[in-house]
C-alpha positions in Angstrom: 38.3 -5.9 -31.1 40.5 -5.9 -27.6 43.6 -4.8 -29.8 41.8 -2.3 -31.7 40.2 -1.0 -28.5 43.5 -1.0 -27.0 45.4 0.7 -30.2 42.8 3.2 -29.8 42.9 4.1 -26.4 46.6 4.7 -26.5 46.3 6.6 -29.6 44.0 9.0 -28.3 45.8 9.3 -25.2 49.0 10.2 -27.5 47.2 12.4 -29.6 45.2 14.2 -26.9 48.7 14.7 -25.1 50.4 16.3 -27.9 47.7 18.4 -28.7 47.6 19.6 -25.2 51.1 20.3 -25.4 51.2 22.1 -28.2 48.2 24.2 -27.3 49.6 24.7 -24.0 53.4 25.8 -25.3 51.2 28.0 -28.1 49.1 30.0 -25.5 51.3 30.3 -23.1 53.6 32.6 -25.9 50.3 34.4 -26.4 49.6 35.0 -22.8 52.6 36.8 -22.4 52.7 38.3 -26.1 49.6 40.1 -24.4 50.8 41.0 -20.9 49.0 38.4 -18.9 52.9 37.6 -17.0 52.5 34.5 -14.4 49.2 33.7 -15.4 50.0 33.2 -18.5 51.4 29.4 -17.2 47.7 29.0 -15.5 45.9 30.4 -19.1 45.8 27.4 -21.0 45.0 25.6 -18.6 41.9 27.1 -18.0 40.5 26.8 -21.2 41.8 23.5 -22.7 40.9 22.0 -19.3 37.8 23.7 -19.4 36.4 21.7 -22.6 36.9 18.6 -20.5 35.4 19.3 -17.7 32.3 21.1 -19.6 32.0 17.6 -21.5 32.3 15.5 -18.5 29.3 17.8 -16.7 27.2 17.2 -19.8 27.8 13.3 -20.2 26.9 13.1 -16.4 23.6 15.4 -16.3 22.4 12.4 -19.8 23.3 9.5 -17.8 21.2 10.9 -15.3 18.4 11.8 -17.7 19.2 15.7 -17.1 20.6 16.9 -20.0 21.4 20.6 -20.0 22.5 21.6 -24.2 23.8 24.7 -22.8 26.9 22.8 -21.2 27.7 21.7 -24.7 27.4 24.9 -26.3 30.2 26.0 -23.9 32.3 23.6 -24.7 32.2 24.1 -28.1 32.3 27.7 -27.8 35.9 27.0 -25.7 36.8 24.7 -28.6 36.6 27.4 -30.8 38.6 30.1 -28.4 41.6 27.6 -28.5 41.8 27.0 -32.1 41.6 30.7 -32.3 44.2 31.3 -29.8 46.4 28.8 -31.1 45.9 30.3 -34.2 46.7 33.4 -33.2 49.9 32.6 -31.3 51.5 32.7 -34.9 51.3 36.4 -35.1 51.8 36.9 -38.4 47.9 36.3 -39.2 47.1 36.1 -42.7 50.4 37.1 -43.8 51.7 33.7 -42.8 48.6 31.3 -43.4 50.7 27.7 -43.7 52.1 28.7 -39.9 48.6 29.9 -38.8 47.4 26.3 -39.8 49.7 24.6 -38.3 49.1 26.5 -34.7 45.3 25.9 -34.9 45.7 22.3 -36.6 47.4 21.3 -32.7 44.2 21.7 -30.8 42.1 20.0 -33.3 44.4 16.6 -32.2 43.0 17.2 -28.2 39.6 18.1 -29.0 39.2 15.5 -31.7 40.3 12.9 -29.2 37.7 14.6 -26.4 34.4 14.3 -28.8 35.5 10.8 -29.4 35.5 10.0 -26.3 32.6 11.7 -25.6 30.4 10.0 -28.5 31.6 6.8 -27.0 30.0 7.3 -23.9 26.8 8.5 -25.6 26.4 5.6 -28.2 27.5 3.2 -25.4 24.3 4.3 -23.1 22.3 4.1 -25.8 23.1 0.6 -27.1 22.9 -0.1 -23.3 19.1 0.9 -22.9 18.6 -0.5 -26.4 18.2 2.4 -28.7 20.6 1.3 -31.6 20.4 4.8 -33.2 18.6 8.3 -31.5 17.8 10.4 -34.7 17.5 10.3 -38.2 20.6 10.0 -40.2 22.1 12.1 -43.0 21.2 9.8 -45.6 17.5 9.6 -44.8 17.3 13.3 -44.3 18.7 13.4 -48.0 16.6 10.8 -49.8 13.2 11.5 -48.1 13.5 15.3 -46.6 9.6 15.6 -45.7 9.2 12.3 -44.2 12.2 12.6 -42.2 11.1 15.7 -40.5 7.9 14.3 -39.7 9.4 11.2 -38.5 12.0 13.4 -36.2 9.2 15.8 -35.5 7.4 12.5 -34.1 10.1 11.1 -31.9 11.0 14.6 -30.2 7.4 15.3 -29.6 6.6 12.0 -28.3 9.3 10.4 -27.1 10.4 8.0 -29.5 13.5 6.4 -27.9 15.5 5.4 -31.3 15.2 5.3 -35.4 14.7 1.6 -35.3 11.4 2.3 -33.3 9.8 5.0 -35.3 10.9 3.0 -38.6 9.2 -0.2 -37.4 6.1 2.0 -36.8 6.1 4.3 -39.6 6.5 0.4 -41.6 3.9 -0.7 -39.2 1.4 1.7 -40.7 2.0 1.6 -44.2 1.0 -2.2 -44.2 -1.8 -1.4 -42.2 -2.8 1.4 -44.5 -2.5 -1.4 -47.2 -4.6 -3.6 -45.6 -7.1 -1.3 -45.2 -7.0 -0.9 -48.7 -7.3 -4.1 -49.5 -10.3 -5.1 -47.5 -12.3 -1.7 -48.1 -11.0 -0.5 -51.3 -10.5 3.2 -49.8 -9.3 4.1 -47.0 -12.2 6.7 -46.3 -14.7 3.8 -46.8 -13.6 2.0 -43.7 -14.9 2.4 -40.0 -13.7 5.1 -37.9 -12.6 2.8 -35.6 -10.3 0.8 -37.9 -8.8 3.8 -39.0 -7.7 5.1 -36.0 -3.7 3.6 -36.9 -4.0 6.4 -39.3 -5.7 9.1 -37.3 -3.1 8.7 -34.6 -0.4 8.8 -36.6 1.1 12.0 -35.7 0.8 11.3 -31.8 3.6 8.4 -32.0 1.4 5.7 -31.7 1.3 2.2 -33.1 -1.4 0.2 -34.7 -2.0 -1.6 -32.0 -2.1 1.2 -29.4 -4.3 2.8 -31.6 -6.7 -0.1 -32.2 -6.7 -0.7 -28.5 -8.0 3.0 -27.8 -11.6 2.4 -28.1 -11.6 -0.4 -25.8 -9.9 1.5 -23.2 -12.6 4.7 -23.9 -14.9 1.6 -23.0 -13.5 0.5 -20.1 -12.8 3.8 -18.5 -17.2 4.2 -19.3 -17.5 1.4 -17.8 -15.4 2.4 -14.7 -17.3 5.9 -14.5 -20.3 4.0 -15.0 -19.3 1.5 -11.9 -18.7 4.5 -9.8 -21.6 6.3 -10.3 -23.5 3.1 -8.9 -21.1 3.0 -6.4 -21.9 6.4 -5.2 -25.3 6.1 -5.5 -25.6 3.3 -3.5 -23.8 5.0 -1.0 -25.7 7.5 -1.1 -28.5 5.0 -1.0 -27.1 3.0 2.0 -27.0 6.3 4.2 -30.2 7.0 3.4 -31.4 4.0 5.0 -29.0 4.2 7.6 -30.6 8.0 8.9 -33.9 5.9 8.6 -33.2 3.5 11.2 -31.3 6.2 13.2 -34.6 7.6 13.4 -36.3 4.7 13.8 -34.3 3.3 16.4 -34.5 6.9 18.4 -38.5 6.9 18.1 -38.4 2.9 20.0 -36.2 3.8 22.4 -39.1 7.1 23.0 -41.9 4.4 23.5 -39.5 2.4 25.3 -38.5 4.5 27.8 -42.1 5.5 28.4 -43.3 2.3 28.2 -40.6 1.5 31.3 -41.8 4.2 33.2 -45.6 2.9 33.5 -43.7 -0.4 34.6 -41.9 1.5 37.4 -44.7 3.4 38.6 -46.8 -0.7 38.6 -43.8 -2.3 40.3 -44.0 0.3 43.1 -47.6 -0.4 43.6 -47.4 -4.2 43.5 -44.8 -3.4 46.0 -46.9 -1.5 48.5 -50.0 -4.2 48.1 -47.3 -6.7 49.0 -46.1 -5.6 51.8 -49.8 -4.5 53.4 -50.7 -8.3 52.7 -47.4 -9.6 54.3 -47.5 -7.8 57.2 -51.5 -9.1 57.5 -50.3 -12.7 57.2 -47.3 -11.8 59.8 -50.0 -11.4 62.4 -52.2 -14.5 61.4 -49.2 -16.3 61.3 -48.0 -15.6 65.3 -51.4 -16.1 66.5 -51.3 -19.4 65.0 -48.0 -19.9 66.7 -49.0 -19.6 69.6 -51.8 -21.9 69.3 -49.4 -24.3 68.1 -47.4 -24.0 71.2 -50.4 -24.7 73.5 -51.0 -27.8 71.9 -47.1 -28.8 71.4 -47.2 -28.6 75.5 -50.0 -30.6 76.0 -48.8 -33.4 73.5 -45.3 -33.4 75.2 -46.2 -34.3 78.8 -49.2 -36.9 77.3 -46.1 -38.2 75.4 -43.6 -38.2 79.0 -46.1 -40.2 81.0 -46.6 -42.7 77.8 -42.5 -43.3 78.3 -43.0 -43.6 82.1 -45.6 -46.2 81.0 -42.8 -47.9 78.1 -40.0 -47.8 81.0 -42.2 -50.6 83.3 -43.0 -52.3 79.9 -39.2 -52.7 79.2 -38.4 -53.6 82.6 -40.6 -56.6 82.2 -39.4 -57.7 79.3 -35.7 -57.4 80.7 -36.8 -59.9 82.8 -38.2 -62.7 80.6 -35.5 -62.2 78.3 -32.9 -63.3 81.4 -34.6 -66.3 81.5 -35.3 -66.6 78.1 -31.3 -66.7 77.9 -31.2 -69.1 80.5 -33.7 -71.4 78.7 -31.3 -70.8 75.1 -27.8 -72.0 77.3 -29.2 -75.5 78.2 -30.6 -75.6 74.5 -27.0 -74.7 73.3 -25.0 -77.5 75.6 -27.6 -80.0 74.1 -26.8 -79.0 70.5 -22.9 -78.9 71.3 -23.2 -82.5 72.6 -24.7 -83.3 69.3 -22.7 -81.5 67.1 -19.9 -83.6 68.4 -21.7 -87.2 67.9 -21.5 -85.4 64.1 -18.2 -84.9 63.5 -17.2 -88.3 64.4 -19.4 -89.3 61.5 -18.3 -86.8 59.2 -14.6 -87.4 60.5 -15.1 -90.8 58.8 -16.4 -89.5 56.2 -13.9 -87.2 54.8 -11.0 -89.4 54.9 -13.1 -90.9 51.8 -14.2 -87.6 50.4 -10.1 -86.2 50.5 -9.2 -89.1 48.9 -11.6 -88.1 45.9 -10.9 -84.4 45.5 -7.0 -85.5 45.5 -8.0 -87.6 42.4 -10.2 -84.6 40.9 -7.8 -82.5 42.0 -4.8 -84.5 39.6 -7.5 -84.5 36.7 -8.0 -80.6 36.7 -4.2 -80.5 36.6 -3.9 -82.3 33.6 -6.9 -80.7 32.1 -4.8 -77.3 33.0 -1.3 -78.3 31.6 -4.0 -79.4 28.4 -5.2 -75.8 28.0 -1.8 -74.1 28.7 -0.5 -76.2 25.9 -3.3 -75.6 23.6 -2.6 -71.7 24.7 0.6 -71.6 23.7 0.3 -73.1 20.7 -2.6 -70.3 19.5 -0.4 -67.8 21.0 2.6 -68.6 18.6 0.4 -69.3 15.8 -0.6 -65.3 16.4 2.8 -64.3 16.6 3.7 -66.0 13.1 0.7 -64.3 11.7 1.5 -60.9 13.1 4.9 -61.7 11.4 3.2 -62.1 8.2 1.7 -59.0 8.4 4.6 -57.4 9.1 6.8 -58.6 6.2 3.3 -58.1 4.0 2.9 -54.4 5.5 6.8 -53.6 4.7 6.8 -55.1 1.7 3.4 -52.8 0.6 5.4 -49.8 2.3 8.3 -50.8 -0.3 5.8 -50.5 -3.3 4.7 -47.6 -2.4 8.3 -45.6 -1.7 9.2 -47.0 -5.3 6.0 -45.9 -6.7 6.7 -42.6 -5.0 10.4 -43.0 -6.0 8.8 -43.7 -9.9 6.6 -40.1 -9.3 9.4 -38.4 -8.5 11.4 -39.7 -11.3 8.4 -38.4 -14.0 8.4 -34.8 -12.2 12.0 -34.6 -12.9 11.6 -36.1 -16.4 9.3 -33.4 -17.0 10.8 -30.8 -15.4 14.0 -31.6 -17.8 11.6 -31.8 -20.5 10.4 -28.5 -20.5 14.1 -26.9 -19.3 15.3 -28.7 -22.4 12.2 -27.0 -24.8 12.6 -23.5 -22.8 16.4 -23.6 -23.8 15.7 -24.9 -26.9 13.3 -22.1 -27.5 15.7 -19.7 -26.1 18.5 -21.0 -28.7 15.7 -20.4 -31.3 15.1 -16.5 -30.4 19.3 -16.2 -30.1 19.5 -17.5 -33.7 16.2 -15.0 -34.8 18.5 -12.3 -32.9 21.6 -13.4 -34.5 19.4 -12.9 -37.9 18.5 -10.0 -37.4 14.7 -10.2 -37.5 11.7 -7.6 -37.0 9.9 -8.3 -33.9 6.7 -9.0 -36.6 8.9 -11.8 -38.3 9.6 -13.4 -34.9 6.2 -13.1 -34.2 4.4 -15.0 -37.2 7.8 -17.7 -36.8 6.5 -18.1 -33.0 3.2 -18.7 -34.4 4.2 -21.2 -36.6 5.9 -23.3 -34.2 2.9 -23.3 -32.3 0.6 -24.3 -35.4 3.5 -27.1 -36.1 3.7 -28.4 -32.5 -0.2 -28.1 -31.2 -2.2 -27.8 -34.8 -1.0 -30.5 -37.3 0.3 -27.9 -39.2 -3.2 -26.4 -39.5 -3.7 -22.5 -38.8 -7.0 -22.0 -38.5 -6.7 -24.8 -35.1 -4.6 -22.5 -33.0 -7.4 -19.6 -32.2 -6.3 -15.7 -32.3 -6.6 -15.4 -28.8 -4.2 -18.0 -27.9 -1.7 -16.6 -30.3 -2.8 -12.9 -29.0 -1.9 -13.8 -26.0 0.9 -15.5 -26.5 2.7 -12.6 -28.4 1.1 -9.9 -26.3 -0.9 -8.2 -29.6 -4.0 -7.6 -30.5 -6.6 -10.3 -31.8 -6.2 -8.0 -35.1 -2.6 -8.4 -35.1 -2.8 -11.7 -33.9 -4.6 -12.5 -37.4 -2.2 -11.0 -39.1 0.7 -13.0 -37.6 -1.9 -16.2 -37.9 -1.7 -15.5 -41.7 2.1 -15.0 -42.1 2.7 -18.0 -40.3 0.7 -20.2 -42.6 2.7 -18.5 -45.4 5.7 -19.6 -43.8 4.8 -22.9 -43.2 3.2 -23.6 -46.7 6.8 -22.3 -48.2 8.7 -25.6 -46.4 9.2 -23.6 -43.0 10.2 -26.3 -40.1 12.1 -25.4 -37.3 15.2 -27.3 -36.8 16.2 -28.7 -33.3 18.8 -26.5 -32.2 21.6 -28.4 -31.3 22.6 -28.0 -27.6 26.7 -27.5 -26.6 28.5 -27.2 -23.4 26.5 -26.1 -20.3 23.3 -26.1 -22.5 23.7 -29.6 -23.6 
């Protein structure tokens, strides 16, 4: 493909050269055959150029989902003037049709190479958004006529993006049609609902879109219906709100009244309580002064009680001297005594030290006994917190390894499912690589799953599963429920792709 790619590229180049050489040489002659003089050089330019640049406009404005046919049109319609003016260049017309030929047979080379090069660029955005082919082609047309302008009417009118698309659908149908037959004998004898596929035929839709149009008339109800209730709750909820407005507006009324007789009482109480204090100011100084009468009189009854309690003291100042006097003899006696004591007791504690030295040595020993015994329970601690070290590392080394096993499973099953996803992925590349309807893939998916989670039994792998799983209807999903069991009871079982280089 590289080589032919590159065999063509030069090839056009070639032929597009020549033809724009020859074309150019050829109207040049005619430019000044007909008096154009120096611009005659700029001429065929103009309009060989011009088919280019008219193609390149149009290929732009489709890439950019613009399209504008009359760009096209003009390019053709300059396609045309320099095959006629080539042509023409001979100047002997019809008289001379081998030579006209071969004039207008040099443009053909340059445009031919321009529309290929154009129709490359088209088919390669197309097989880049993945629309294999964009109309009908000839051979359909001229086998099935009718159909084919229904099916082109169709995917101009609703935006059918290829053949392929509108094929599968139109194929779609028909089996659905059959179906219908099959379960209803007529087609008119079934339920509107499940003939809907049919109804909507002509709008471009599929079976599934179809069949899901009743639901979604459902759901938008239900919507409407949700905001109806909505509204009228709203409508509702200010209701009540204006009613406690109201409400509130009528209590702060009686309360506001309601503070005022309090205002108008608190100034009363007021004036009553300061009548009475002012009476009981007056009561209260008279008493006062009563009370300082009598403080007087009990003040100089109590000065000439201290006169009295100053002799009293004076008295007593002098029996205590010779009270003291008295306690000093008392005192030498006792000292004379005290000392006849420690003689005694002098005698006595030479025995008494001689004891407490020997009690004394005992508590030592009974000391250097405990500090032993201390020691001993202190080490014996230490080698059990020693123990409970090694036990509490060891423990912490079970538990990193058990961790360390977790870890290990994760990435087991992480590898697991990356080996089934590729595996999987393998499986759709070799669908792709044969080629297979998207309904064929589907009831193959389905038996995978019926192999892998069902024992092989359809009916234990429920439509919704497999409807979601596909992204189809539960209908549908039936449908690829019952291909798959086909498949499976004619010997299908997927092989184990094998995995190679990076995938491996």
């Amino acid at each position: 493909m590289v080589a032919l790619t590159l065999v063509a590229l030069a090839g056009g180049t070639v032929l597009a050269g020549i033809g724009f050489t020859g074309s150019y040489a050829s109207l040049v002659h005619l430019g000044f055959s007909h008096g154009l003089g120096r611009f005659s050089y700029a001429f065929p330019v103009g309009v060989d150029a011009g088919i280019v640049v008219l193609l390149a406009m149009d290929l732009h404005l489709i890439r950019r989902g613009t399209p504008w046919p009359v760009l096209r049109l003009l390019a053709h319609g300059f396609t045309g003037a320099t095959i006629y003016f080539n042509a023409a260049s001979n100047g002997a017309g019809l008289a001379d049709p081998t030579g006209t030929a071969m004039h207008a047979v040099v443009p053909l080379m340059f445009v031919a190479a321009v529309e290929a090069g154009r129709r490359l660029v088209i088919v390669t955005a197309r097989i880049e958004a993945g629309h294999a082919a964009a109309g009908v082609p000839v051979h359909r047309w001229l086998l099935a006529p009718v159909p084919s302008w229904r099916m082109y009417r169709r995917m101009r009118l609703y935006g059918i993006p290829s053949y392929t698309r509108a094929v599968e659908l139109e194929r779609e149908r028909l089996v659905y049609r059959v179906m219908l037959e099959r379960d209803h004998g007529d087609v008119g004898q079934a339920p509107a609902d499940l003939r809907l596929p049919l109804t909507m035929a002509r709008f471009g839709l599929s079976v599934d879109e179809a069949l899901a149009l009743p639901l979604e008339a459902a759901e938008q109800a239900m919507l409407r219906e949700e905001r109806q209730a909505g509204f009228e709750a709203d409508l509702a909820e200010r209701a009540q709100e204006r009613d406690a407005h109201r409400q509130i507006a009528r209590l702060r009324s009686v309360g506001r009244v309601e503070a005022a007789g309090f205002e108008v009482g608190a100034e009363t109480a007021t004036a009553k309580a300061h009548a009475h204090a002012r009476t009981v100011a007056a009561g209260r100084e008279a008493e006062a002064a009563e009370r300082t009468d009598q403080a007087e009189a009990v003040m100089r009854a109590a000065q000439a009680e201290q006169e009295a309690a100053d002799a009293r003291l004076r008295a007593a100042e002098t029996d205590r001297a010779a009270a003291e006097t008295e306690q000093a003899a008392a005192e030498t006696r006792r000292r004379a005594a005290e000392t006849d004591r420690e003689a005694v007791a002098a005698e006595q504690a030479s025995a008494v030290e001689q004891e407490a030295a020997e009690q004394a040595r005992l508590r030592a020993a009974e000391t250097a006994r405990a500090l032993a015994e201390t020691e001993e329970a202190t080490a014996e601690a230490r080698r059990r917190a020693a123990e409970a070290d090694r036990d509490a590392a060891t423990a912490e080394r079970a538990r990193i390894a058990e961790q360390e096993a977790a870890q290990e499973a994760r990435l087991g099953a992480a590898e697991a499912r990356e080996r089934a996803a590729e595996i999987e992925l393998r499986v759709l590349e070799m669908e792709d690589e044969a080629r297979l309807t998207p309904s064929q893939r589907g009831a193959r998916k389905v038996a995978r799953m019926i192999l892998a989670d069902g024992a092989g039994i359809a009916e234990s792998i429920d439509l919704q599963t497999i409807a979601e799983a596909l992204g189809v209807s539960v209908a549908t999903a039936s449908q690829r429920r019952a291909d798959a069991a086909e498949l499976i009871a004619a010997g299908y079982r997927p092989a184990r792709p094998v995995l190679t280089g990076a995938n491996a």
